[in-house]
DOSE-661739 format. One record per residue (C-alpha): x, y, z; residue in one letter. Coordinates in steps of 0.05 Angstrom, whole numbers. Example, Ala and Ser with C-alpha at 12.3 -4.5 7.8 and 13.67 -1.06 7.14 Angstrom:
+--------+--------+--------+---+
!      X !      Y !      Z ! r !
+--------+--------+--------+---+
!    246 !    -90 !    156 ! A !
!    273 !    -21 !    143 ! S !
+--------+--------+--------+---+
END
This chain:
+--------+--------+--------+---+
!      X !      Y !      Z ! r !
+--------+--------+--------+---+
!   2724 !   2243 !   5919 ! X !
!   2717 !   2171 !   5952 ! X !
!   2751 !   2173 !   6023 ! X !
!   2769 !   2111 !   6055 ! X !
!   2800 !   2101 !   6128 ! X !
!   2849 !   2052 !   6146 ! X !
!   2857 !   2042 !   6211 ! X !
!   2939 !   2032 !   6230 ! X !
!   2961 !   1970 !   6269 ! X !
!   3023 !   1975 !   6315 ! X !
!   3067 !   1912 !   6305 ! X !
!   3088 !   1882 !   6369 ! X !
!   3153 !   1866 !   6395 ! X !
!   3144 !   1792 !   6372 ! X !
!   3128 !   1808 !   6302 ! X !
!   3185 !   1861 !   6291 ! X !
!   3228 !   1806 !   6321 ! X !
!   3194 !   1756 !   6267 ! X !
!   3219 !   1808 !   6209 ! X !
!   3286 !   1810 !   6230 ! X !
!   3290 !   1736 !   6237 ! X !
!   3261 !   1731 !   6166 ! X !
!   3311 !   1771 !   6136 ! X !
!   3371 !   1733 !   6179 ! X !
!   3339 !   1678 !   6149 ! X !
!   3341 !   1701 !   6066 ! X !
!   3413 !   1716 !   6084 ! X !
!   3437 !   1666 !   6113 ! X !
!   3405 !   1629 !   6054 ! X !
!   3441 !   1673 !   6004 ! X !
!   3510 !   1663 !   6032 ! X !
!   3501 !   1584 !   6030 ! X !
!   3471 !   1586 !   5962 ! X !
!   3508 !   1638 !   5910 ! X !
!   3454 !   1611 !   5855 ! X !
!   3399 !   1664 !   5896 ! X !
!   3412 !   1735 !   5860 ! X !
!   3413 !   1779 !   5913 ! X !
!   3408 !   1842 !   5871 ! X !
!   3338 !   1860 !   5853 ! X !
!   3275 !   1842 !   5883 ! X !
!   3310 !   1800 !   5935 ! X !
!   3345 !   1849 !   5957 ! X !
!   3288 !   1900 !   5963 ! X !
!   3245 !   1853 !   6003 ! X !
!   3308 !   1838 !   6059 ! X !
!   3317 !   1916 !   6061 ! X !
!   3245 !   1936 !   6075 ! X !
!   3248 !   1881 !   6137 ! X !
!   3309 !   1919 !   6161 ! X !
!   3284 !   1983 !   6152 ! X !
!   3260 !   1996 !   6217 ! X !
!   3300 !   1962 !   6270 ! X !
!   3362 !   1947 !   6243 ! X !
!   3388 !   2012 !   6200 ! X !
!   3461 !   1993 !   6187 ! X !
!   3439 !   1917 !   6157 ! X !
!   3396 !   1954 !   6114 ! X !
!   3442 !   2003 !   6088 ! X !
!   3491 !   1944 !   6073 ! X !
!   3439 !   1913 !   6037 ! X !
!   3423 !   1973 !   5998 ! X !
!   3493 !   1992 !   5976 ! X !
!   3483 !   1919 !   5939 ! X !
!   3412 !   1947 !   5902 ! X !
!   3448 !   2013 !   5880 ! X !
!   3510 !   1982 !   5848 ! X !
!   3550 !   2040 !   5876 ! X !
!   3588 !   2003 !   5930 ! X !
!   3653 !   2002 !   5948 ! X !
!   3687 !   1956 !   5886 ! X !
!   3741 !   1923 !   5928 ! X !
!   3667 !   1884 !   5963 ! X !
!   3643 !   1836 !   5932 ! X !
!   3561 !   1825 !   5938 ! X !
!   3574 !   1756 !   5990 ! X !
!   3616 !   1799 !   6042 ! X !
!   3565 !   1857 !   6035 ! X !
!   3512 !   1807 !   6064 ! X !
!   3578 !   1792 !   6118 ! X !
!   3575 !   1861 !   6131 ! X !
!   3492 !   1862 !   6142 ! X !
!   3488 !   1803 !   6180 ! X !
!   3539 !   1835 !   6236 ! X !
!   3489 !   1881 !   6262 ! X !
!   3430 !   1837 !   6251 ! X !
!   3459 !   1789 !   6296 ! X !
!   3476 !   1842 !   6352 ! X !
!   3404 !   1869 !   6345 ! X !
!   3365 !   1798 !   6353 ! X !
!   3416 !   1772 !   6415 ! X !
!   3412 !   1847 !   6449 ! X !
!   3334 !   1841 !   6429 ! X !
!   3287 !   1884 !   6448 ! X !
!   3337 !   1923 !   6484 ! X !
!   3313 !   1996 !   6455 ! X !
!   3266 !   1968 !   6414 ! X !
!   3215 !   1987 !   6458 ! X !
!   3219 !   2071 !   6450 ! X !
!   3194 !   2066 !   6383 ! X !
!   3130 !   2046 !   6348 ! X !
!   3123 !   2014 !   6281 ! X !
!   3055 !   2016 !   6251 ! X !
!   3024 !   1981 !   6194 ! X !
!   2961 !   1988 !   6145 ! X !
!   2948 !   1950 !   6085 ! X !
!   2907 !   1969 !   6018 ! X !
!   2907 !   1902 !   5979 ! X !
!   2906 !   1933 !   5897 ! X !
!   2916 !   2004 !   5879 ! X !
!   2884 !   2026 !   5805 ! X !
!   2898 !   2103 !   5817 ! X !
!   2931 !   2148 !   5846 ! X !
!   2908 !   2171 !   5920 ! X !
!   2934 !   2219 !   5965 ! X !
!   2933 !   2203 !   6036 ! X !
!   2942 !   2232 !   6113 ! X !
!   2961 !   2203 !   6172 ! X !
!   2929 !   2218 !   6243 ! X !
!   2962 !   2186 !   6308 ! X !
!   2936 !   2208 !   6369 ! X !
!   2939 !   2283 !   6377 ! X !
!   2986 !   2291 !   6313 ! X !
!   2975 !   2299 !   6238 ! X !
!   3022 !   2294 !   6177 ! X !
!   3009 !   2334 !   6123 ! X !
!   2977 !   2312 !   6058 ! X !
!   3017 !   2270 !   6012 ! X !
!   3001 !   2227 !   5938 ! X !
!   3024 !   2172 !   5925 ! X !
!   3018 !   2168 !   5846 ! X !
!   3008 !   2106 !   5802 ! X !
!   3082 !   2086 !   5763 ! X !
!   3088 !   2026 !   5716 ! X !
!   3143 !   1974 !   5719 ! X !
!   3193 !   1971 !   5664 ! X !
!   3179 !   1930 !   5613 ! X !
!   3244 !   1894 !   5564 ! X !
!   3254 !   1874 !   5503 ! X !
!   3315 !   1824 !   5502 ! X !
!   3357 !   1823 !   5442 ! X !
!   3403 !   1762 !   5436 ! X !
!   3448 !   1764 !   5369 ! X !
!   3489 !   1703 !   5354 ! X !
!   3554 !   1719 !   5294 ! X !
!   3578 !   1648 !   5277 ! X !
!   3654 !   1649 !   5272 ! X !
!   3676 !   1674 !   5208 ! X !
!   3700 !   1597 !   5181 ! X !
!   3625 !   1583 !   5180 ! X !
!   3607 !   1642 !   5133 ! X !
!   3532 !   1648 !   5161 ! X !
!   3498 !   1714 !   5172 ! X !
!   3484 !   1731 !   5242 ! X !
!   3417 !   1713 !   5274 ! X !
!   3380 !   1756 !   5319 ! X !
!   3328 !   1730 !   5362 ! X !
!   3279 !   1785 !   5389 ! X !
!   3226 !   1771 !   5449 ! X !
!   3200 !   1801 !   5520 ! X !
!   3193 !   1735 !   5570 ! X !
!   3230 !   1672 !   5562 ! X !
!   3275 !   1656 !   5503 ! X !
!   3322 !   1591 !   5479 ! X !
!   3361 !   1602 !   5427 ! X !
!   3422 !   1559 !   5390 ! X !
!   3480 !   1576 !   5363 ! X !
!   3544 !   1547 !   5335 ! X !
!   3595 !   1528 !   5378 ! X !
!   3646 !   1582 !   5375 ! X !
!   3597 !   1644 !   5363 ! X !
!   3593 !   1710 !   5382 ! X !
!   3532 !   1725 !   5429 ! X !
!   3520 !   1799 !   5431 ! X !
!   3466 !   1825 !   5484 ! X !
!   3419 !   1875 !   5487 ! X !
!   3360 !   1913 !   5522 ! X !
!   3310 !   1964 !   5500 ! X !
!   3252 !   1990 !   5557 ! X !
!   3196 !   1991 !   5516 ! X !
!   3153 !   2040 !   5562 ! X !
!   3205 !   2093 !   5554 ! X !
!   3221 !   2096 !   5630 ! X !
!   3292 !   2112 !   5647 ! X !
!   3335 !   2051 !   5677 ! X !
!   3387 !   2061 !   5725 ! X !
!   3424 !   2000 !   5719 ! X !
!   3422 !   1933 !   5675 ! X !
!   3452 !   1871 !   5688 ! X !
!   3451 !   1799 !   5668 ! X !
!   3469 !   1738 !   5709 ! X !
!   3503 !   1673 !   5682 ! X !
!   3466 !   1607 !   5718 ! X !
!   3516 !   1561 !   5701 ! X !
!   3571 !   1574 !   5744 ! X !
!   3585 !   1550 !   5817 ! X !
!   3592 !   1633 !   5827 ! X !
!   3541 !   1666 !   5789 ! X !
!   3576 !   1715 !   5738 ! X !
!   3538 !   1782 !   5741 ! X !
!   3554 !   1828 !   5680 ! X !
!   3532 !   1906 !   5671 ! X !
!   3502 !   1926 !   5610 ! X !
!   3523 !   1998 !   5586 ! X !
!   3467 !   2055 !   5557 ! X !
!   3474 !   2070 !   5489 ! X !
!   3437 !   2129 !   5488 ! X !
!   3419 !   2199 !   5533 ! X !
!   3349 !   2167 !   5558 ! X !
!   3385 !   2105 !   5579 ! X !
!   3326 !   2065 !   5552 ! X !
!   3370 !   2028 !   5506 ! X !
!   3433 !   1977 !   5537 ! X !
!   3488 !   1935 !   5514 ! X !
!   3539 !   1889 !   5535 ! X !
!   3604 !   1886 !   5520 ! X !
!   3625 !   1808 !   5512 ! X !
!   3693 !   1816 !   5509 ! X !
!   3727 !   1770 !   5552 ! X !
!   3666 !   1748 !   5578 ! X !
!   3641 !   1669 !   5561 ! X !
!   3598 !   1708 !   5514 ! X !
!   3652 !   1727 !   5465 ! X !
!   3661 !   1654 !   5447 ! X !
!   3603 !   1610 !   5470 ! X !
!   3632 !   1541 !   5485 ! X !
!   3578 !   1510 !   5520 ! X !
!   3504 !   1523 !   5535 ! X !
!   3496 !   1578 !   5583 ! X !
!   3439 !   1602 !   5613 ! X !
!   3422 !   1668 !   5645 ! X !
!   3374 !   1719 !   5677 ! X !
!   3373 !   1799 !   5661 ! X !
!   3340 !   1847 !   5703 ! X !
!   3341 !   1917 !   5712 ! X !
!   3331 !   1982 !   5758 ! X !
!   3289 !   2044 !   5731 ! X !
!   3297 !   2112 !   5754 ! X !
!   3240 !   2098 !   5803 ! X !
!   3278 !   2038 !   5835 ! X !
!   3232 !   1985 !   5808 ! X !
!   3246 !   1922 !   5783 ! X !
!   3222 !   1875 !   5716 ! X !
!   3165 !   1833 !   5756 ! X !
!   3205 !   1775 !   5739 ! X !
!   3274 !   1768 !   5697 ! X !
!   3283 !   1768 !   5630 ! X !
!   3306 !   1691 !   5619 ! X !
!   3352 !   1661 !   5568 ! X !
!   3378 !   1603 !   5546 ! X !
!   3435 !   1595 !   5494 ! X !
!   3437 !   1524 !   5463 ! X !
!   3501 !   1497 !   5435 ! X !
!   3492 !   1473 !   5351 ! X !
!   3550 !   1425 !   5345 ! X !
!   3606 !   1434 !   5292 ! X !
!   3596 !   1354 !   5268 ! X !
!   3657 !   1323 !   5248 ! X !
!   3681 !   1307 !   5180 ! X !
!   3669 !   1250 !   5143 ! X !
!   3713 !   1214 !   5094 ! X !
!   3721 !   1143 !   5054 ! X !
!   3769 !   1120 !   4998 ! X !
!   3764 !   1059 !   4964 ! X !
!   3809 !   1025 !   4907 ! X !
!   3792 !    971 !   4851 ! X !
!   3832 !    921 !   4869 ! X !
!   3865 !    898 !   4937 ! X !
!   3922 !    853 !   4904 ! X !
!   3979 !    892 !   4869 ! X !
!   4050 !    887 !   4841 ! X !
!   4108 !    914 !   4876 ! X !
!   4116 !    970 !   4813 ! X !
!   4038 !    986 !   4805 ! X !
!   4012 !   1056 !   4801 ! X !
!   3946 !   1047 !   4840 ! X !
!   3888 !   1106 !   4844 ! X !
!   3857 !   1116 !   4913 ! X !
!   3787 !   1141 !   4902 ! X !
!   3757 !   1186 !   4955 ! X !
!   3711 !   1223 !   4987 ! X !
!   3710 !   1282 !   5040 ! X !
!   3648 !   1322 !   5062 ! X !
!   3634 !   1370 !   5119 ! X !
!   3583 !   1417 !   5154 ! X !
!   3631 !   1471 !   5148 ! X !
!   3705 !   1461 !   5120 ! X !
!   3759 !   1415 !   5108 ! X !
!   3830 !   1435 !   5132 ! X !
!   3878 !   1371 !   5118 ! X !
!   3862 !   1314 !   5070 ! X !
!   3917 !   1255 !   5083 ! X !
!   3934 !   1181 !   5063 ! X !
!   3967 !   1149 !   5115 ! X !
!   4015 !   1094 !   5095 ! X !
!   4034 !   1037 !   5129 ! X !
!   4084 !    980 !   5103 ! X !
!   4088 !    914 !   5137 ! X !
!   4147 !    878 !   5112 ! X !
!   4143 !    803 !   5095 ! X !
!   4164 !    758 !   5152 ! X !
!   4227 !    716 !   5130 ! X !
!   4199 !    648 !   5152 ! X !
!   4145 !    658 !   5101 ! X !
!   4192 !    642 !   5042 ! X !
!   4185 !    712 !   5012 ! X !
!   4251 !    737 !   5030 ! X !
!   4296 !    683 !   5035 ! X !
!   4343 !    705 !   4972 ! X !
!   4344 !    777 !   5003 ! X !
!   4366 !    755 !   5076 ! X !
!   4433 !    787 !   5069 ! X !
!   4406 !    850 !   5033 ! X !
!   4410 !    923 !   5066 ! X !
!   4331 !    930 !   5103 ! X !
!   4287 !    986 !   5060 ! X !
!   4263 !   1046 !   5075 ! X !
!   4199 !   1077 !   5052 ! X !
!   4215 !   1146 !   5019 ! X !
!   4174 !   1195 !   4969 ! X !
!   4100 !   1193 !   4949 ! X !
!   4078 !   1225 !   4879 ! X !
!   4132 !   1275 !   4857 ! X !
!   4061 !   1322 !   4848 ! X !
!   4054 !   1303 !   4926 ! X !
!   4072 !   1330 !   5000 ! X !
!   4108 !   1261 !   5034 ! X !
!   4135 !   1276 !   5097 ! X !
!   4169 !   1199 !   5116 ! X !
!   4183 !   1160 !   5183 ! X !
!   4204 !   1087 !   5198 ! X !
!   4197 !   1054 !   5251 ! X !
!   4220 !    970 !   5260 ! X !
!   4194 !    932 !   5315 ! X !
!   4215 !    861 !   5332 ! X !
!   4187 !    803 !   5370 ! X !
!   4236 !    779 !   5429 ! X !
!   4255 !    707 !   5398 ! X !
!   4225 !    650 !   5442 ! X !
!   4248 !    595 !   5388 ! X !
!   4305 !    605 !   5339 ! X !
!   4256 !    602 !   5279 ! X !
!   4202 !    656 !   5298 ! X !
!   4198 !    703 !   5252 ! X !
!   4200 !    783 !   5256 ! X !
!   4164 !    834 !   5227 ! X !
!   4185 !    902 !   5214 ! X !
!   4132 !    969 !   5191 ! X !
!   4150 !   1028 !   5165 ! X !
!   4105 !   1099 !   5154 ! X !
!   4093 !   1151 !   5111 ! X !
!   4038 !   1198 !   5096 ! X !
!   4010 !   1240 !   5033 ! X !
!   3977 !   1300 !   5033 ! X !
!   3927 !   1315 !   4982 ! X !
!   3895 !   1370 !   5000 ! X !
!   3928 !   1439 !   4969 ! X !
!   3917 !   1508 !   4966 ! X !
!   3885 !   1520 !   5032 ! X !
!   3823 !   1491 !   5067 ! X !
!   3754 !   1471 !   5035 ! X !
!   3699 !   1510 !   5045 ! X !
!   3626 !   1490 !   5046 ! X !
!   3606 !   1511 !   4981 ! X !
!   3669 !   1457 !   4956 ! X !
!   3642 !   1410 !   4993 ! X !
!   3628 !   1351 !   4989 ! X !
!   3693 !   1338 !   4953 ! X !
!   3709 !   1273 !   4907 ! X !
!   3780 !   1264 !   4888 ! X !
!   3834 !   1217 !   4863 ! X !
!   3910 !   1198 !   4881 ! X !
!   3952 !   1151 !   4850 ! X !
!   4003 !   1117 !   4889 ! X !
!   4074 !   1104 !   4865 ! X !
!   4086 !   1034 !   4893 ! X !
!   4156 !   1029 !   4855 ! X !
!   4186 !   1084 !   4903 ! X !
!   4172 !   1043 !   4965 ! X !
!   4219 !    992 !   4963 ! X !
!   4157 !    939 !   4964 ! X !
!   4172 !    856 !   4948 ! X !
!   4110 !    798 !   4941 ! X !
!   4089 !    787 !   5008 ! X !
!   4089 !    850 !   5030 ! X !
!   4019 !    890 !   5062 ! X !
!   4010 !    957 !   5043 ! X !
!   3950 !    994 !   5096 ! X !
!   3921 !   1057 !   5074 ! X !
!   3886 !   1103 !   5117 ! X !
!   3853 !   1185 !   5097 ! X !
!   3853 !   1218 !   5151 ! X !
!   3813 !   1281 !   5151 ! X !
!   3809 !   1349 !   5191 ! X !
!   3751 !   1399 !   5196 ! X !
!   3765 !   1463 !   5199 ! X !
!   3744 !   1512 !   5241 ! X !
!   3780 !   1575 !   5245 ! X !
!   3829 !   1596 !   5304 ! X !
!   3812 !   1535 !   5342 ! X !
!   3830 !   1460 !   5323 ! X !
!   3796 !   1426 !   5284 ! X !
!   3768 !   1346 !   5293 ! X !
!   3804 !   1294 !   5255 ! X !
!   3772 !   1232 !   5238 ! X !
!   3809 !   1158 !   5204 ! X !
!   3764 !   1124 !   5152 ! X !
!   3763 !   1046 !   5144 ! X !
!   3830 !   1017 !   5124 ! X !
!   3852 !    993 !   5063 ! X !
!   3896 !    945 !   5052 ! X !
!   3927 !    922 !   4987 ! X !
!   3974 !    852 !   4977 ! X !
!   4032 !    859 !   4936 ! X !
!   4040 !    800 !   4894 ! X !
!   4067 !    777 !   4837 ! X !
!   4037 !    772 !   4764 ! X !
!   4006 !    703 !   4779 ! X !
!   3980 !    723 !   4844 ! X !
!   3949 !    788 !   4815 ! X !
!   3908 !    751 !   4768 ! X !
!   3895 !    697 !   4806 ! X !
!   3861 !    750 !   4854 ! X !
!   3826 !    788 !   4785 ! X !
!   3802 !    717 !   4765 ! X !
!   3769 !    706 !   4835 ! X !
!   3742 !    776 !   4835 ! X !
!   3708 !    771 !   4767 ! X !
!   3679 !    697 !   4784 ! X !
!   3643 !    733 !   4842 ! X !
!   3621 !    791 !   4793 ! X !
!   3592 !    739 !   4750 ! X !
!   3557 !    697 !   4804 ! X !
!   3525 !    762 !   4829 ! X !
!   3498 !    781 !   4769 ! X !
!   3465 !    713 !   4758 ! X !
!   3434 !    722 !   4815 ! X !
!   3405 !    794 !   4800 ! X !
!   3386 !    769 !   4733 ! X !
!   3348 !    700 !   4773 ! X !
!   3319 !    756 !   4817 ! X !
!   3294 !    810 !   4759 ! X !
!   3262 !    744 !   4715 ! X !
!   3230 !    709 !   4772 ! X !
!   3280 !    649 !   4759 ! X !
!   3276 !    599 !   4820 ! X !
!   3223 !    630 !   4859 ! X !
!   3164 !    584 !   4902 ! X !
!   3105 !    571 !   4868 ! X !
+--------+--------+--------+---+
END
């Protein structure tokens, strides 16, 4: 066998000084910064500074690595509790420091296993081994279940170093780690980033090895992602080592896009008695909750002629929609203060119609083309009056409310019979001039030379 000696180096008084200093330092650092996860690695490193001349920081720091401190402490007055006696020991330094030697040898990259002894001065220890353990190594499992309005299978997304995945807004993220060198782990947990306090949550074993964890979500920002979130999992194996680095994640946020929605109509100038037919149109990524047709009347102002032989009639109201139709009605008047004795007043009244029916759209309905004629007659509606429609649509998306959106306006004149085809005879002169024009442009009529 190949025998190698190392000689052992006693650290000074300055230098054991330097690794308490250090470790104040890291945790003085940690308690101004609660980004720094001081479980882990970090923790490790502080303790082994400790070790020797200050005991009690180190077992304060320890109680954080082993999870199995007292509950009612959280992991910020734990490092209180360390950085008592640290404090003591470096403003009392060396004080005792002195009756006791630390030593130190270094052996840069061990392949295999070795066994060693140690010889100082006239004494001997006996022969020990120090034997060759791997780190764990992960597999992080991220599974994102859409909420159940989308009707999308879940996705899984499977990898051992960093990860970004998306999901819809609203999803279920479900978490979970396998060791994939079938070592034991003690304890897995995962850290959310994007919080001004870290959120640390425990995984749970699934099985008797422990080599297989899960988290329960529920009631964690997890359960229904709302924003992106990103977070770090690492882990303790039954041979207190740690991943080399975390496990990184990063959930991206797939926006539920609002609705969309237009309506259109063939002709903008009406009688008071028409029966008009609203075309429209509503699409979504995911569902459509509420279709309506907003209604707005704006009555005729009374110094524009129209109403002069009804100035001492009873005002009207507007009432019902389709009798096939849901019209829930409201009125509302509003009047200028008079500056003059002649200005004139308008009043506006409001009613909606819902024409959407037997529960919400889904995607595979979508998008959805429909037609509603509009009773005109039961409105109480004289020439001169405006009539402004408005659909007004409303994803849906489950429990949680959905986004309403207003298409473009329309807004139809009532008239009488020569005013309705005066407006037809204007509408079909600019029909006719535009399909000169197309036919000019299809036969090459008028073009340069």
């Amino acid at each position: 066998d190949a025998r190698r000696v190392l000689e052992l180096e006693p650290l000074s008084l300055d230098e054991r000084r330097l690794r308490l200093e250090d470790a104040q330092a890291r945790i003085q650092a940690a308690q101004e910064d609660p980004q720094i996860d001081v479980v882990g690695p970090w923790a490790d490193e502080v303790a082994a500074l400790l070790r020797y001349d200050c005991s009690d920081a180190a077992a304060e720091i320890a109680a954080i690595v082993s999870g199995n401190s007292d509950a009612s402490l959280s992991d910020r007055e734990r490092l209180t509790l360390a950085t008592e006696p640290l404090n003591d020991r470096l403003a009392a330094w060396p004080d005792e420091a002195e009756s006791a030697a630390v030593f130190r040898a270094r052996l840069d990259r061990l392949v295999e296993p070795v066994s060693y002894q140690i010889y100082l001065g006239d004494a001997w220890t006996d022969s020990a081994r120090v034997e060759i353990i791997p780190a764990p190594a992960l597999e992080l499992q991220l599974t994102a279940t859409p909420p159940a309005y989308a009707k999308a299978a879940p996705t899984t997304a499977r990898d051992s170093g960093s990860r970004q995945v998306s999901a819809l807004e609203g999803s279920r993220i479900d978490v979970a780690a396998n060791c994939t060198n079938n070592k034991r782990l003690q304890r897995v947990w995962l850290t959310l980033k994007d919080e001004t306090e870290p959120l640390r949550l425990e995984l749970k074993p699934v099985d008797d090895e422990q080599q297989q964890w899960r988290l329960d979500v529920s009631g964690t920002p997890l359960e229904r992602i709302q924003r992106p979130l990103r977070f770090e999992l690492q882990v303790t194996d039954e041979d207190g080592l740690h991943l080399p680095s975390p496990a990184r994640a990063y959930i991206g946020i797939k926006p539920d896009r609002p609705p969309t929605g237009s309506a259109e109509i063939v002709h903008r100038v009406v009688l008071p008695t028409a029966r008009p037919t609203i075309i429209y149109r509503v699409a979504d990524d995911y569902g459509v909750a509420n279709v309506r047709l907003k209604m707005q009347i704006e009555k005729a102002r009374e110094s524009d002629g129209y109403r002069a032989e009804d100035s001492d009639a009873e005002p009207t109201t507007a009432s019902a929609s389709p009798a096939d139709s849901n019209v829930e009605s409201s009125s509302a008047a509003t009047s200028a203060e008079a500056t003059a004795p002649s200005e004139a007043t308008t009043s506006t009244e409001s009613s909606h119609v819902d024409l959407l029916a037997g529960g919400p759209l889904v995607a595979e309905q979508l998008p959805r083309r429909g037609e509603a004629p509009i009773d005109l007659g039961s409105l109480g509606l004289v020439k001169g009056d405006r009539l402004k429609l408005t659909l007004e649509v409303t994803d849906y998306r489950g429990e949680s409310p959905g986004v309403t959106i207003l298409a473009d306006p329309l807004i139809l004149e009532i008239s009488d019979e020569s005013g309705v085809l005066a407006a037809i005879s204007e509408a079909d002169e600019r029909s006719e001039e535009r399909m000169t024009e197309i036919i000019k442009q299809q036969l090459g009529i008028g073009d340069s030379p």
